[in-house]
Structures are given as structure tokens and as C-alpha cells.
C-alpha positions, 0 to 999 in steps of 0.5 A: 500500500502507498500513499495514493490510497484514500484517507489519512496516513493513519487510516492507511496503516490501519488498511496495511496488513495486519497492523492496529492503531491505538490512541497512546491516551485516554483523552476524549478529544484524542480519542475522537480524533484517533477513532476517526483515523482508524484507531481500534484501542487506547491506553491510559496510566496515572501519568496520562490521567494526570496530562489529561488533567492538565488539558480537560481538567474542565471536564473533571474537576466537579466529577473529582470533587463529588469523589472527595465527598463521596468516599469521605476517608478516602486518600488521595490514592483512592481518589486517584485511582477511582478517577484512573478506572473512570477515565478507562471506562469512558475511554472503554465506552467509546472503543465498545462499538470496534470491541462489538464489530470485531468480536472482542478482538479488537476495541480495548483500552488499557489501564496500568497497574500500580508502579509502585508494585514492580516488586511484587506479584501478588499485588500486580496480580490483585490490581489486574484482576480487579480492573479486569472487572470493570468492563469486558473491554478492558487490557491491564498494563503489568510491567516486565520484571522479575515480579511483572513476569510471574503476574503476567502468567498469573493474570493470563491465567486467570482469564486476564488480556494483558499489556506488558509495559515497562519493556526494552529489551528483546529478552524481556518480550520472549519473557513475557511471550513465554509467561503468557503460553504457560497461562494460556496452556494451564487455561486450555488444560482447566478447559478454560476459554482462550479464544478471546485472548489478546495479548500484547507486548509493549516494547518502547521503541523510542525509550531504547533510543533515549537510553542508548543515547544518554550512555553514548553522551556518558561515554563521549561515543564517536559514533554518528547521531543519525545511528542512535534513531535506530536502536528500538527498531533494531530491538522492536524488528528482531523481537517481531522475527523472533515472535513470527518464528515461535508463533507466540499468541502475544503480540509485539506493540511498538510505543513511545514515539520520538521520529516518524520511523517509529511509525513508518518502520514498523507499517504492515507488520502484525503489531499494534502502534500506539501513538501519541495524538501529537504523533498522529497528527505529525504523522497524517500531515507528513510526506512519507510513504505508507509502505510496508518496511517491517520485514526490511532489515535495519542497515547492517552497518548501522546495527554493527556498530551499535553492538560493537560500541554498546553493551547496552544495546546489546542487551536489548538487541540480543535474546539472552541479553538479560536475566529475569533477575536483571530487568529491572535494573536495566538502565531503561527499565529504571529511568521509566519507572521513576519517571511513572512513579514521578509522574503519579505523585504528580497526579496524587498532588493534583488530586490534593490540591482540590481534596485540601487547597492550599490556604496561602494560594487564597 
């Protein structure tokens, strides 16, 4: 397919293979805006809870107000998190007319778990089976560590379609593959359905980048900027090989979006792309060809010299780059989740600014 179909950028990813489009937010705006694209899902956490405050707080103030006063003893957590679920489940409604016409395979949202639990994989557990009570269209996020992991087969086994995030690296989405078929197998030997099983694994392609980039910048690296757009393609394109060659259930989603490559590299392929709404409109408004590039491999002297220059990257370019026991204490892993675990205490002080106003703010 090229440019010369009909419609946007967006709606001719979405007529390209198999390939799916999210709306990287559960802002209803950019909702509307991605479903008219072709979008088929959505995604939510507390840090986009909290931007979607900061763009639509006019939508949601009176509504965090009445929860204030409607669970009297509760904090600023349960607060947050009631609004979490309730921006997932108006998010929920407006994807359930693709959820109807695909037959639950499509037309989900996810909503993330705690990052405050990374370590534990009961309460990771607990929370996803939770939220999967909400709304038959519900993907819950669990990140991949060592705990993330456990939970993943856990939550798939108790019937859970889950979205791996907090994911960099190829050896942590054959992790996640491998948990979810060990859920699906013990699923199928209880005769439970699996037929309305959709899970996905995020690796985010556009944080592999920014990571690679800050221990090129550490090691004063000669190499040539323009390779360092490369790294999350490179991890995202040998995991999707990988993936195709085992035939794993799971599918790979590609997220954090920094160059248009990010998109345009990954067009065609069986995976979804979840897209930020600036990211879309960048996208429709651009020049480049809709073509399918997946199976194009990332220039050979290009992905030399960035094994032969990081360890880093080859870590998350190689299968067995990584531990269990390491995932978390990958640089990438770190940095994102101190940046979820920043950004919901953002989200939790916003919420107290309106549960107890600040008295010298008049």
C-alpha cells in the first residue's frame, strides 16, 4: 500500500496488513480524533490521567470533587485511582462499538497497574484482576520484571488480556511471550476459554533510543547521531522475527514515539502502534510513504556498530541479553519507572490540591 490510497496516513496503516492503531491516551478529544483515523484501542496510566488533567481538567474537576465527598476517608490514592478506572471506562465506552464489530478482538483500552508494585506479584496480580472487572473491554498494563513476569502468567491465567509495559529489551518480550503460553496452556488444560485472548507486548521503541543515547553522551561515543534513531527498531524488528518464528499468541506493540520511523518502520507488520495524538497528527500531515518496511532489515552497518560500541544495546538487541533477575535494573527499565512513579505523585498532588487547597494560594 502507498500513499495514493484514500484517507489519512493513519487510516492507511490501519488498511496495511495486519497492523492496529491505538490512541497512546485516554483523552476524549484524542480519542475522537484517533477513532476517526482508524484507531481500534487506547491506553491510559496515572501519568496520562494526570496530562489529561492538565488539558480537560474542565471536564473533571466537579466529577473529582463529588469523589472527595463521596468516599469521605478516602486518600488521595483512592481518589486517584477511582478517577484512573473512570477515565478507562469512558475511554472503554467509546472503543465498545470496534470491541462489538470485531468480536472482542479488537476495541480495548488499557489501564496500568500500580508502579509502585514492580516488586511484587501478588499485588500486580490483585490490581489486574480487579480492573479486569470493570468492563469486558478492558487490557491491564503489568510491567516486565522479575515480579511483572510471574503476574503476567498469573493474570493470563486467570482469564486476564494483558499489556506488558515497562519493556526494552528483546529478552524481556520472549519473557513475557513465554509467561503468557504457560497461562494460556494451564487455561486450555482447566478447559478454560482462550479464544478471546489478546495479548500484547509493549516494547518502547523510542525509550531504547533515549537510553542508548544518554550512555553514548556518558561515554563521549564517536559514533554518528543519525545511528542512535535506530536502536528500538533494531530491538522492536528482531523481537517481531523472533515472535513470527515461535508463533507466540502475544503480540509485539511498538510505543513511545520520538521520529516518524517509529511509525513508518514498523507499517504492515502484525503489531499494534500506539501513538501519541501529537504523533498522529505529525504523522497524517507528513510526506512519507505508507509502505510496508517491517520485514526490511535495519542497515547492517548501522546495527554493527551499535553492538560493537554498546553493551547496552546489546542487551536489548540480543535474546539472552538479560536475566529475569536483571530487568529491572536495566538502565531503561529504571529511568521509566521513576519517571511513572514521578509522574503519579504528580497526579496524587493534583488530586490534593482540590481534596485540601492550599490556604496561602487564597
Amino acid at each position: 500500500m502507498n500513499e495514493k490510497c484514500s484517507g489519512s496516513k493513519l487510516m492507511q496503516t490501519a488498511m496495511t496488513g495486519n497492523t492496529d492503531v491505538w490512541n497512546d491516551s485516554c483523552s476524549q478529544e484524542e480519542m475522537l480524533y484517533a477513532l476517526e483515523n482508524g484507531a481500534v484501542g487506547a491506553t491510559t496510566n496515572p501519568v496520562i490521567v494526570g496530562e489529561v488533567l492538565k488539558k480537560e481538567m474542565f471536564l473533571w474537576k466537579d466529577r473529582i470533587l463529588e469523589l472527595i465527598k463521596a468516599i469521605p476517608e478516602g486518600s488521595e490514592e483512592d481518589i486517584a485511582w477511582k478517577l484512573n478506572e473512570e477515565m478507562a471506562l469512558k475511554g472503554a465506552n467509546l472503543l465498545k462499538p470496534v470491541f462489538d464489530r470485531e468480536n472482542k478482538m479488537k476495541g480495548r483500552i488499557s489501564i496500568q497497574t500500580n508502579a509502585k508494585y514492580y516488586r511484587n506479584p501478588d499485588l500486580l496480580l490483585k490490581q489486574s484482576l480487579h480492573f479486569n472487572d470493570l468492563t469486558p473491554n478492558i487490557q491491564v498494563k503489568i510491567p516486565v520484571t522479575k515480579a511483572g513476569v510471574k503476574a503476567i502468567e498469573e493474570a493470563t491465567f486467570n482469564g486476564v488480556n494483558i499489556n506488558a509495559t515497562v519493556c526494552f529489551t528483546v529478552s524481556q518480550a520472549l519473557a513475557v511471550a513465554e509467561a503468557v503460553e504457560r497461562g494460556l496452556k494451564r487455561r486450555s488444560q482447566q478447559d478454560l476459554d482462550t479464544s478471546e485472548m489478546t495479548p500484547v507486548c509493549t516494547i518502547m521503541v523510542g525509550r531504547v533510543d533515549d537510553w542508548i543515547k544518554v550512555v553514548a553522551n556518558r561515554t563521549n561515543s564517536p559514533i554518528n547521531p543519525d545511528y542512535l534513531e535506530w536502536c528500538g527498531i533494531a530491538v522492536m524488528k528482531n523481537a517481531y522475527n523472533i515472535f513470527k518464528q515461535r508463533g507466540y499468541k502475544t503480540r509485539l506493540l511498538a510505543a513511545a514515539y520520538r521520529n516518524l520511523m517509529h511509525w513508518s518502520e514498523f507499517v504492515g507488520a502484525d503489531m499494534v502502534l500506539t501513538i501519541p495524538h501529537s504523533w498522529q497528527k505529525k504523522i497524517n500531515e507528513s510526506n512519507v510513504e505508507v509502505e510496508t518496511l517491517i520485514d526490511r532489515p535495519v542497515d547492517s552497518s548501522i546495527l554493527d556498530k551499535l553492538l560493537s560500541e554498546f553493551d547496552e544495546f546489546r542487551k536489548a538487541y540480543n535474546h539472552d541479553g538479560l536475566t529475569d533477575d536483571e530487568f529491572e535494573s536495566y538502565g531503561a527499565t529504571r529511568r521509566t519507572l521513576r519517571a511513572f512513579l514521578e509522574g503519579y505523585e504528580e497526579l496524587l498532588s493534583m488530586i490534593r490540591d482540590l481534596m485540601l487547597p492550599n490556604p496561602d494560594r487564597g
